[in-house]
C-alpha positions in Angstrom: 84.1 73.4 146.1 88.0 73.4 146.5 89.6 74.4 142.9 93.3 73.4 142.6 95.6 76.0 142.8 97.0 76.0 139.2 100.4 77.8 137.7 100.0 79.8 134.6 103.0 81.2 133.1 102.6 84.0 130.8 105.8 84.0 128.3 106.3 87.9 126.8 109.3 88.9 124.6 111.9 90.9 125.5 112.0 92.5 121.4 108.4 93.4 121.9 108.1 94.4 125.2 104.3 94.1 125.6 103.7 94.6 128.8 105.6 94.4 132.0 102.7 93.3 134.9 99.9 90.4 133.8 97.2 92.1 136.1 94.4 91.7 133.7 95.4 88.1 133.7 95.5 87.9 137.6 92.3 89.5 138.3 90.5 87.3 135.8 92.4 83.8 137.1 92.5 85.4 140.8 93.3 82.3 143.2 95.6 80.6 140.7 99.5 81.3 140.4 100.1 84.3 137.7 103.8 84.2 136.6 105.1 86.6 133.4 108.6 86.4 132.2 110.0 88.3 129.6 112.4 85.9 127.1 114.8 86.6 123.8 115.2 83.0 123.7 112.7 79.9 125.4 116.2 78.7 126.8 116.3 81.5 129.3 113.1 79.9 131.5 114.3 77.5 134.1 113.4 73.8 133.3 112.2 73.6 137.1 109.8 76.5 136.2 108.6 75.0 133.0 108.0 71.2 134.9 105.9 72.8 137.1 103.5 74.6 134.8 99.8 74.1 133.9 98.7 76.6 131.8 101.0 78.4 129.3 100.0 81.4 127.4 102.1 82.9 125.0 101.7 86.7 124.0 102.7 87.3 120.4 106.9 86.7 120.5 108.9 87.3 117.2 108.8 84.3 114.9 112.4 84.3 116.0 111.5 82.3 119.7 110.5 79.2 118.5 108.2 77.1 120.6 109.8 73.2 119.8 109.4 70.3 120.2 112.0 69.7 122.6 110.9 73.0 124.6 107.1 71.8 124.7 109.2 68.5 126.0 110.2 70.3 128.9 106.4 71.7 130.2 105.8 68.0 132.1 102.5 68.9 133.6 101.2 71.6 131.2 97.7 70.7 129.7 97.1 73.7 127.9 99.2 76.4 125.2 97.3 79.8 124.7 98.7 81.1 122.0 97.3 85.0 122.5 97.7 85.5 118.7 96.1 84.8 115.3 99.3 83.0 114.1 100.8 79.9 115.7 103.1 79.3 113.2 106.2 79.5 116.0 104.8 76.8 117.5 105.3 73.0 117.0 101.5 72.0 117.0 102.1 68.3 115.8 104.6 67.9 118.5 102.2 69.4 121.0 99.3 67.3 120.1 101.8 64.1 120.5 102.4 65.4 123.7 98.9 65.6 125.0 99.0 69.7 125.0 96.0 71.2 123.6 97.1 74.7 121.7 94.4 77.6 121.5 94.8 80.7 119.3 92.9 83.6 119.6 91.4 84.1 115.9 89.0 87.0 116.3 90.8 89.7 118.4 92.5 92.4 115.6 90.1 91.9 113.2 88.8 95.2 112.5 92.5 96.4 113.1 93.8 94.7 110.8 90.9 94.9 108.2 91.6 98.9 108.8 95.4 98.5 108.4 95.0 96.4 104.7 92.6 99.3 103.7 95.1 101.8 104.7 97.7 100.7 103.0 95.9 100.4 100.1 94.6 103.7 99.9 98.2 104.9 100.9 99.9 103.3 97.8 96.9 104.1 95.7 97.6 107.5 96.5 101.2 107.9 96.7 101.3 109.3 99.6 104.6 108.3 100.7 106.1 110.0 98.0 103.6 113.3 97.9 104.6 113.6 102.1 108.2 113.8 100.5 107.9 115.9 98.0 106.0 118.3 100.2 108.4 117.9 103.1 111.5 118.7 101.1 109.6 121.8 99.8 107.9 120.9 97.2 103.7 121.7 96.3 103.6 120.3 92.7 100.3 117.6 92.6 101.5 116.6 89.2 104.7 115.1 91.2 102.7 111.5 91.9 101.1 111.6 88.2 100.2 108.6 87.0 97.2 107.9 89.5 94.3 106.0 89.1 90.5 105.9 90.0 89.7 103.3 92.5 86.3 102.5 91.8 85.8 99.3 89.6 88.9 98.1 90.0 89.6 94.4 90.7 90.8 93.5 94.6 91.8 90.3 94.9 92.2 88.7 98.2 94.3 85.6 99.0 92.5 83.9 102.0 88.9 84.4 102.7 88.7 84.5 106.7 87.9 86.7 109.4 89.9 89.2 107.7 89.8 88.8 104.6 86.0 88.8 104.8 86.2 92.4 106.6 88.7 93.6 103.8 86.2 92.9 101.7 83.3 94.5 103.2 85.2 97.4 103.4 86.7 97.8 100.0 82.5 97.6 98.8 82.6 100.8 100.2 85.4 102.5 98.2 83.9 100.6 94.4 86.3 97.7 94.3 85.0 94.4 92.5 86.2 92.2 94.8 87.4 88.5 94.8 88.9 86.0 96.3 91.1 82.4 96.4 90.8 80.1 99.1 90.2 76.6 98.3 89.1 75.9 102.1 86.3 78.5 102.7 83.0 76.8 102.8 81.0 77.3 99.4 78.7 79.8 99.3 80.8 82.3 101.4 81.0 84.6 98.4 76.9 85.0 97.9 77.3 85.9 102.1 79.6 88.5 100.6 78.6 89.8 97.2 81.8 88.8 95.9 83.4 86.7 93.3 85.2 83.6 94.3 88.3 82.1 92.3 88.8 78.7 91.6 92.4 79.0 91.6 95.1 81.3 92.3 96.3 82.0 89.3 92.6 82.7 88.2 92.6 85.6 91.1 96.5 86.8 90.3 95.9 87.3 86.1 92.9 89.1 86.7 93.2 91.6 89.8 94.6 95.4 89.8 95.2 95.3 93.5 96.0 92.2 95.6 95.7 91.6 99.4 97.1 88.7 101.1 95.5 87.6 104.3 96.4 83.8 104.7 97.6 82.2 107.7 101.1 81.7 107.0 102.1 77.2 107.2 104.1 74.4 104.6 101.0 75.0 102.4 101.4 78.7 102.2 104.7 79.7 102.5 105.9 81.4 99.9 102.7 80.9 98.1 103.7 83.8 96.4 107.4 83.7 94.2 108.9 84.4 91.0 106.0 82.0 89.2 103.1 84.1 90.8 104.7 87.5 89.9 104.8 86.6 86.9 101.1 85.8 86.1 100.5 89.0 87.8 99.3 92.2 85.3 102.2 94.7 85.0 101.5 97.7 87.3 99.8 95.9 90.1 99.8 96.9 93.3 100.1 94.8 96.5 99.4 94.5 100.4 100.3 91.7 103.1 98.9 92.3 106.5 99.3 88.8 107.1 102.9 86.7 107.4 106.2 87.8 105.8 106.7 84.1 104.5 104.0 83.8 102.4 105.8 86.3 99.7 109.3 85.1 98.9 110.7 88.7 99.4 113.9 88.2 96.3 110.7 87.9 94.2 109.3 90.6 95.6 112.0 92.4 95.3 112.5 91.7 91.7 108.7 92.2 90.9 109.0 95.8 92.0 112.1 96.7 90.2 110.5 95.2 87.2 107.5 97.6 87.2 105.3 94.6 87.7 104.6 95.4 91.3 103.8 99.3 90.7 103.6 99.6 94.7 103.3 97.7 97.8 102.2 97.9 101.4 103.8 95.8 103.6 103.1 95.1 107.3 105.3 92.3 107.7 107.6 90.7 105.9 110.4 87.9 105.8 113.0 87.7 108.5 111.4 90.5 110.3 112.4 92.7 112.0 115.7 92.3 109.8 114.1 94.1 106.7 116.8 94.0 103.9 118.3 97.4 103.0 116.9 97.4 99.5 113.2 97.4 100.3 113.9 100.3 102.6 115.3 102.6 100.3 112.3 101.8 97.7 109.8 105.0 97.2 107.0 103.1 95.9 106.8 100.7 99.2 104.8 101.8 102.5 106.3 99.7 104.8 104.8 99.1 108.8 106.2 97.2 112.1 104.1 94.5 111.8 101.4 96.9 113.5 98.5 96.5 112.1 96.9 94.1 114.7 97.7 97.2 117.4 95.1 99.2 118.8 94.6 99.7 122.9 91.1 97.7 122.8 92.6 94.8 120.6 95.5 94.6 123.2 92.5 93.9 125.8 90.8 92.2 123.6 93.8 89.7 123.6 94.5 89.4 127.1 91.4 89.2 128.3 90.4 86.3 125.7 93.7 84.4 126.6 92.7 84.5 130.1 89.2 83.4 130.2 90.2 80.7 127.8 92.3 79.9 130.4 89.9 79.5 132.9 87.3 77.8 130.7 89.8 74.9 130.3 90.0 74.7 134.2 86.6 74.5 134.4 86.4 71.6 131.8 84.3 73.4 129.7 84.0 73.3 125.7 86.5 75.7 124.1 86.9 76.9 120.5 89.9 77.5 118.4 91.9 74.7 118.9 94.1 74.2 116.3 95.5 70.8 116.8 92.9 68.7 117.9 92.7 66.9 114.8 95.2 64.4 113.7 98.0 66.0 112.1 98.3 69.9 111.4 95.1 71.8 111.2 95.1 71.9 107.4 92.7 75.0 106.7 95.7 77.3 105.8 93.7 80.7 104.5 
């Protein structure tokens, strides 16, 4: 049987710098035309290359390049957006769908990394051991330098958004003694007898009543800065806080605030607002473990990624049944956690 020749055109960022050949992505879609361009900005593809597309998949750019509606205009024969990523939020999803453009995402590749990451964060701020590398490095060998610490056992972890991640947070916090809960008004009911855990009916149920706090929600209108001045204040004084998920979802002045108060004791932060442009003031903050938005990175989540893209890719040629299509409903997909 003859099978079109079809044009995919992998879009990389030129911040990130992923990788520079797509030879994974060739050997899987072998007889079709493989193209990767590295971009700061979509306006630096030619129109005459984006017309002529079929397939577009799109490794994880900075929020920054913005995926429009008047780009996703521009792609006049493309059937199919792989967004080789968890997030999608830096594409236009509605516009796509009201363009006939199906938009994939790959939610299961970096889970265990990013599960891992949350934990280590955690444990990091727990232990102070930004500030104990510090003291040690300028000379110091005094223990009693990090005092006050506390036992982690039987404390409370709450975890804003009860997905893939969250749910492998969770498993592994069991393992340290953590009660833990969550908030996500969209997870089916009965998730938390799956996990042994308790389930909030609202958020400020989950913020009045947890020592720790891990945010793992898909960052959208609904969620962005689900978390402000409001939240931080229902919040008990001396909690401390991780987001391994999207900068937005914490407004960052309240953050901010929140940790010069006291009420925030510590936080670990993967990601945050505006990245990479972290402001000045949370870098020079001891209590705060901050990371490059690196906690989806590992070697086999990086294939993981590529290869998944790919073969979604391929299954769409085919015209077989694919998962994780997040606007095939009408509107935006509204599960936000």
């Amino acid at each position: 049987m003859n099978i079109c020749r079809e044009k995919i055109l992998i879009i990389d960022s030129t911040t990130e710098k992923h990788f520079k050949t797509a030879i994974i992505e060739q050997e899987i879609l072998a007889g079709h035309d493989v193209q990767l361009v590295h971009i700061s900005h979509v306006n630096e593809i030619p129109l005459n290359l984006l017309s002529e597309v079929n397939y577009l998949i799109i490794w994880a750019c900075v929020p920054a390049v913005n995926f429009d509606k008047a780009f996703l205009s521009s792609l006049k024969n493309c059937r199919t957006v792989v967004k080789a990523a968890v997030g999608y939020d830096n594409i236009d999803i509605s516009a796509a769908r009201e363009l006939g453009i199906s938009v994939l995402n790959i939610p299961d590749y970096g889970t265990e990394e990013v599960a891992d990451h949350a934990l280590a964060l955690m444990l990091g701020i727990a232990r102070k051991l930004e500030e104990i590398n510090i003291h040690v490095k300028q000379g110091g060998w005094d223990w009693a330098s990090v005092k006050k610490l506390y036992r982690l056992r039987d404390r409370k972890l709450g975890i804003i958004g009860f997905g893939r991640i969250g749910g492998a947070v969770a498993r592994r916090a069991a393992a340290f003694g953590l009660n833990v809960q969550f908030y996500d008004p969209y997870a089916v009911s009965g998730l938390d007898k799956t996990h042994g855990v308790f389930r909030c009916e609202s958020l400020q149920e989950l913020l009045v009543s947890s020592d720790i706090i891990s945010v793992n929600a898909s960052l959208n209108r609904s969620s962005h800065h689900l978390l402000s001045h409001a939240e931080f204040d229902m919040m008990k004084k001396g909690v401390l806080l991780v987001n391994t998920a999207r900068g937005g979802i914490i407004d960052s002045d309240a953050l901010f605030s929140a940790i010069k108060s006291g009420k925030v004791a510590a936080a670990g932060l993967d990601v945050l607002e505006n990245e990479p442009n972290i402001p000045h003031s949370f870098r020079t903050l001891d209590n705060v473990l901050l990371t490059a938005h690196s906690a989806f990175y590992t070697e086999e989540s990086f294939l993981e990624m590529r290869t998944k893209s790919a073969e979604l890719v391929r299954q769409k040629m085919n015209g077989l049944h694919v998962r994780n299509c997040v606007n095939e409903n009408t509107g935006e997909q509204s599960v936000p956690y």
